[in-house]
C-alpha atoms as an extended CHARMM CRD file, in Angstrom:
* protein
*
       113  EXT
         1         1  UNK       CA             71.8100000000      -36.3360000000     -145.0120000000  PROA      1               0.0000000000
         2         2  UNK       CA             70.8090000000      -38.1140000000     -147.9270000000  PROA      2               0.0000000000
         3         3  UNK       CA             73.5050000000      -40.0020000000     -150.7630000000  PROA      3               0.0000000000
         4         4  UNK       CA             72.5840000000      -41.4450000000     -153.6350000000  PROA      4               0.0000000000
         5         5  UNK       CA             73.3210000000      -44.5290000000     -155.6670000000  PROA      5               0.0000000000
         6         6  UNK       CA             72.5670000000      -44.5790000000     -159.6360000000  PROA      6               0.0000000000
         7         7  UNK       CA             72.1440000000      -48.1400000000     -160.2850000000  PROA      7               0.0000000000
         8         8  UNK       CA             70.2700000000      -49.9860000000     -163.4880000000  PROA      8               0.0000000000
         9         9  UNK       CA             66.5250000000      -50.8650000000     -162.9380000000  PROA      9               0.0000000000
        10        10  UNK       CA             66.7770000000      -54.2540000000     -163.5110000000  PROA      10              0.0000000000
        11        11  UNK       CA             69.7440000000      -54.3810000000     -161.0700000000  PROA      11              0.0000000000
        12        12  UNK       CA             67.5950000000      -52.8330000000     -158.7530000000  PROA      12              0.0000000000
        13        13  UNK       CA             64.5790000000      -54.5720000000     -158.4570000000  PROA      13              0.0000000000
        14        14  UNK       CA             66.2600000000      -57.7890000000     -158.0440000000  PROA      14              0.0000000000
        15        15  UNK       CA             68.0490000000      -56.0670000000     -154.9990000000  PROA      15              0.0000000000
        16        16  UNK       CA             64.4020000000      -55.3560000000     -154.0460000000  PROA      16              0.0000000000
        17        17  UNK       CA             63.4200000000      -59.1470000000     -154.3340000000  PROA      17              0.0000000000
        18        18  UNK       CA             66.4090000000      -60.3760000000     -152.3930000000  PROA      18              0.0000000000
        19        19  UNK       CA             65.9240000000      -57.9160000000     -149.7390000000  PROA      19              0.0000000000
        20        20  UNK       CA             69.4960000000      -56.3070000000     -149.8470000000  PROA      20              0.0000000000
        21        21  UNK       CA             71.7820000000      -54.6570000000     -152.4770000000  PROA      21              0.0000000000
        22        22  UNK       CA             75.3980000000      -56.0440000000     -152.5980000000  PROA      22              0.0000000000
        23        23  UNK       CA             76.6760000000      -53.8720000000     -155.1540000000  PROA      23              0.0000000000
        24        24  UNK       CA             77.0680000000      -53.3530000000     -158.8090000000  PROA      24              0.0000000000
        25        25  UNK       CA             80.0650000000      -55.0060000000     -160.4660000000  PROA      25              0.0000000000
        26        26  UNK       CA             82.1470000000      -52.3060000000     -159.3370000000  PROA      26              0.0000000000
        27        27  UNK       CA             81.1270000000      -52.1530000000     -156.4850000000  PROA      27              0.0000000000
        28        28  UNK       CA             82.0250000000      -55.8360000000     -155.9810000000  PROA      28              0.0000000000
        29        29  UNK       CA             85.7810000000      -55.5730000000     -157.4650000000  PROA      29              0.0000000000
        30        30  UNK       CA             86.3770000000      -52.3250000000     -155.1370000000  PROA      30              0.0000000000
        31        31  UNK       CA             84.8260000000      -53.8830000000     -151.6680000000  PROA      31              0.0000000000
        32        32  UNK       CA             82.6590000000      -51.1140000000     -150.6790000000  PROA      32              0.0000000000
        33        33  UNK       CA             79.3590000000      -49.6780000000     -152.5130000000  PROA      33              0.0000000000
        34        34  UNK       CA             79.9040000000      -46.0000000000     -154.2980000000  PROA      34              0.0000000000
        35        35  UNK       CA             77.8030000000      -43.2040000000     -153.2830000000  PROA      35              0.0000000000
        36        36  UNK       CA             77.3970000000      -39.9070000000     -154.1010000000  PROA      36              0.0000000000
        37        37  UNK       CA             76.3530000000      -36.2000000000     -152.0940000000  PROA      37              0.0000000000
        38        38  UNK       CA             73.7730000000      -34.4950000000     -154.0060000000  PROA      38              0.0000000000
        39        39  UNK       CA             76.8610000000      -31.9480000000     -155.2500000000  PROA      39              0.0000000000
        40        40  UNK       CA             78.8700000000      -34.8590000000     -156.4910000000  PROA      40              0.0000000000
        41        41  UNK       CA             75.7700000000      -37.0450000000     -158.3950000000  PROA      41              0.0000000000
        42        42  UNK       CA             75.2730000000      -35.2480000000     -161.5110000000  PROA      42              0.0000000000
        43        43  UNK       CA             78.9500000000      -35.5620000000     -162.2430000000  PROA      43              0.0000000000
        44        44  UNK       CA             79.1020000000      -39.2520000000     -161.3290000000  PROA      44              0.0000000000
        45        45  UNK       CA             76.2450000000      -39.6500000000     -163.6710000000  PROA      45              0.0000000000
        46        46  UNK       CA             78.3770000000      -37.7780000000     -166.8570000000  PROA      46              0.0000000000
        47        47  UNK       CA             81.4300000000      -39.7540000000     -165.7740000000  PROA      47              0.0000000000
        48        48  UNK       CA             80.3310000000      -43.5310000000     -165.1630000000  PROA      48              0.0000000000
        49        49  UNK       CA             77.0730000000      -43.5770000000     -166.6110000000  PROA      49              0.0000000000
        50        50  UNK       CA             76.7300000000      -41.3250000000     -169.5900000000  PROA      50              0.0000000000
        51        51  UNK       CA             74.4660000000      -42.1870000000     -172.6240000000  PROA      51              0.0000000000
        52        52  UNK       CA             72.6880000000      -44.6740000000     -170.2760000000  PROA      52              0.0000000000
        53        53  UNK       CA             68.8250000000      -45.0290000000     -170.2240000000  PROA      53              0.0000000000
        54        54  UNK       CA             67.0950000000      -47.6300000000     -167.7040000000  PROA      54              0.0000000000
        55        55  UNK       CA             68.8480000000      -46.2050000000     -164.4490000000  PROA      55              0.0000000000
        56        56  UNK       CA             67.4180000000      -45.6820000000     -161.1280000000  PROA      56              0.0000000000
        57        57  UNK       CA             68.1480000000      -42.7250000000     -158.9290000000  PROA      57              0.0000000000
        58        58  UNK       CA             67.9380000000      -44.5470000000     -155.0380000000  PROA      58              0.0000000000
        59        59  UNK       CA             68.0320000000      -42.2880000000     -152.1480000000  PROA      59              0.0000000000
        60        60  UNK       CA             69.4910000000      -43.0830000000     -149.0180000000  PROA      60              0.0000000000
        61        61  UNK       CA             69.2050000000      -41.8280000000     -145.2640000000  PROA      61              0.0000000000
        62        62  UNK       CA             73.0250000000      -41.9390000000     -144.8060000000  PROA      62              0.0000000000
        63        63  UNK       CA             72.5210000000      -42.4500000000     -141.0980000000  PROA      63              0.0000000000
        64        64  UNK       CA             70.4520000000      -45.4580000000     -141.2470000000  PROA      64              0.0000000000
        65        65  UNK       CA             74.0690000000      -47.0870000000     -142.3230000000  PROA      65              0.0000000000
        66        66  UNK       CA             76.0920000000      -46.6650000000     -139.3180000000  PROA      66              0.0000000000
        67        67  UNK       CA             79.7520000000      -47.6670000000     -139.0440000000  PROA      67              0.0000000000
        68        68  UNK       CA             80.4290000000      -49.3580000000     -142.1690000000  PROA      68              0.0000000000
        69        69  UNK       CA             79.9130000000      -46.0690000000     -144.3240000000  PROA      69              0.0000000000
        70        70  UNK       CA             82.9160000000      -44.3950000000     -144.5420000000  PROA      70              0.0000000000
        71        71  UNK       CA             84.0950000000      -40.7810000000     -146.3480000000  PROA      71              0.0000000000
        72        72  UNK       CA             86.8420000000      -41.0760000000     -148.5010000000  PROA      72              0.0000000000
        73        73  UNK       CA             88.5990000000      -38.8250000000     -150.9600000000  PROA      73              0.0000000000
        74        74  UNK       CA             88.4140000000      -39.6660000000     -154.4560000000  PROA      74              0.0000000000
        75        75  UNK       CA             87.9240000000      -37.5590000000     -157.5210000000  PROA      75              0.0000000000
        76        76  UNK       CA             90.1650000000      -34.3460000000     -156.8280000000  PROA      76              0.0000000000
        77        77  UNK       CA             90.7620000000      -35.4550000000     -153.1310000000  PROA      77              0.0000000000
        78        78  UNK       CA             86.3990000000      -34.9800000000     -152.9710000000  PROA      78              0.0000000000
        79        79  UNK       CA             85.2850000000      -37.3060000000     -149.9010000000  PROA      79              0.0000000000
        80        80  UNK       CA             82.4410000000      -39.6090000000     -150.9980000000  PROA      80              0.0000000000
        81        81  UNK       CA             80.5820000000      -42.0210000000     -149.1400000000  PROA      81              0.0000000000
        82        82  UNK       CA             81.6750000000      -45.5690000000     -149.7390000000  PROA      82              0.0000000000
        83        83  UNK       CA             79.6340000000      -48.2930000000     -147.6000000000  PROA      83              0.0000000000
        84        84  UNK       CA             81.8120000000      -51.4420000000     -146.4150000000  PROA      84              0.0000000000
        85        85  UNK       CA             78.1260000000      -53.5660000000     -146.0440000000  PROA      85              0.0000000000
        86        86  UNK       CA             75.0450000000      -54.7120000000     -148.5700000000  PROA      86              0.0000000000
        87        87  UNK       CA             72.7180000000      -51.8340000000     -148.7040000000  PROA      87              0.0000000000
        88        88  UNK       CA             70.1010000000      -52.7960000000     -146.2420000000  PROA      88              0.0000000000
        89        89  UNK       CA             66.7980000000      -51.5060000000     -148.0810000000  PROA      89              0.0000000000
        90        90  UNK       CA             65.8680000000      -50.3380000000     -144.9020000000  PROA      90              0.0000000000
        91        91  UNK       CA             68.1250000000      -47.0180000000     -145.6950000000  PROA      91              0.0000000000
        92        92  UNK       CA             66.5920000000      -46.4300000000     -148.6100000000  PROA      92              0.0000000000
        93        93  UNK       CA             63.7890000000      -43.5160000000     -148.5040000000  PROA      93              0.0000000000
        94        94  UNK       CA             63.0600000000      -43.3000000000     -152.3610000000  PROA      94              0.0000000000
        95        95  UNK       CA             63.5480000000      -44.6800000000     -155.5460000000  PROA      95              0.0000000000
        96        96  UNK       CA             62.8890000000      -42.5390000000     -159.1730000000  PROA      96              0.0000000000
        97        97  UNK       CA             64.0070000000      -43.0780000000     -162.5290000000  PROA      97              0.0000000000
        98        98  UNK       CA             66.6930000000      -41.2980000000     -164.0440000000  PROA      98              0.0000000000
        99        99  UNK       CA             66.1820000000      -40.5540000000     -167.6670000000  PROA      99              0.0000000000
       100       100  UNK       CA             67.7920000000      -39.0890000000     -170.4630000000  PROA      100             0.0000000000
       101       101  UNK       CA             67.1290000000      -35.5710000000     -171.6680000000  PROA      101             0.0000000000
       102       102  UNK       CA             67.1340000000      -34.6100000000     -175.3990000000  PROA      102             0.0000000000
       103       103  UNK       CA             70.5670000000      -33.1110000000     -174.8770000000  PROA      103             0.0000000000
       104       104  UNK       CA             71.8640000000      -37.0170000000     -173.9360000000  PROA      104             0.0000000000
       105       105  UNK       CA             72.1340000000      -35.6380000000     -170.1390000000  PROA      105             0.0000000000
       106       106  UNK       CA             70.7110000000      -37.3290000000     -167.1330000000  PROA      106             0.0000000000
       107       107  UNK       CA             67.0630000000      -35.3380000000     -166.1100000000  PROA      107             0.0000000000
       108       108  UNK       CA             67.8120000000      -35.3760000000     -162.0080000000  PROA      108             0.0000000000
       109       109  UNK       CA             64.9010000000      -34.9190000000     -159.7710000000  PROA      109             0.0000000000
       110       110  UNK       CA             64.7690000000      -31.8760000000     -157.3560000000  PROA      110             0.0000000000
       111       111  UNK       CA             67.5190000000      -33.4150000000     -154.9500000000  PROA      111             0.0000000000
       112       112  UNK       CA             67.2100000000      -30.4520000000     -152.2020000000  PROA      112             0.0000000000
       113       113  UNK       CA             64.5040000000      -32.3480000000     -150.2190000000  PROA      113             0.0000000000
């Protein structure tokens, strides 16, 4: 199954040069690493990330992470996928920008591959 992470570029690619992604700020102050399902990203996007350009979209193979990725409920009781670990790039199978539409909206890529 794939999850996905919205995360600024510039944020990103210096996750890329160090090899491993510790988190965002939240991230940081909450202990684990936020995640999405590909039913729960677009809303995540409207909610913690609206009106922002420069974001990345990162994919990730959910079970490259092993143990330290854990479902837990959150918005409405939901279970999302929280990771107790960096993000070894390893996981990661792709990595596309996430722009804004005309309507202010986030354009998604197809996410059913």
């Amino acid at each position: 199954m794939t999850i996905y992470k919205i995360c600024p570029e510039a944020m990103w690619r210096e996750a890329e040069a160090a090899g491993t992604f510790r988190g965002a700020p939240v991230d940081l102050a909450d202990g684990y690493i936020h995640f999405s399902t590909a039913e729960q990203v677009r809303e995540t996007a409207a909610k913690h990330f609206a009106g922002q350009s420069d974001l990345l979209l990162v994919s990730i193979e959910e079970a490259r992470l092993g143990p330290a990725l854990r479902w837990e409920p959150s918005r409405g009781g939901a279970l999302f996928p929280h990771l107790y670990a960096e993000l070894p790039l390893s996981a990661v199978t792709r990595v596309e920008p996430l722009p804004l539409a005309a309507d202010g909206a986030h354009r998604f890529p197809d996410l059913s591959a």
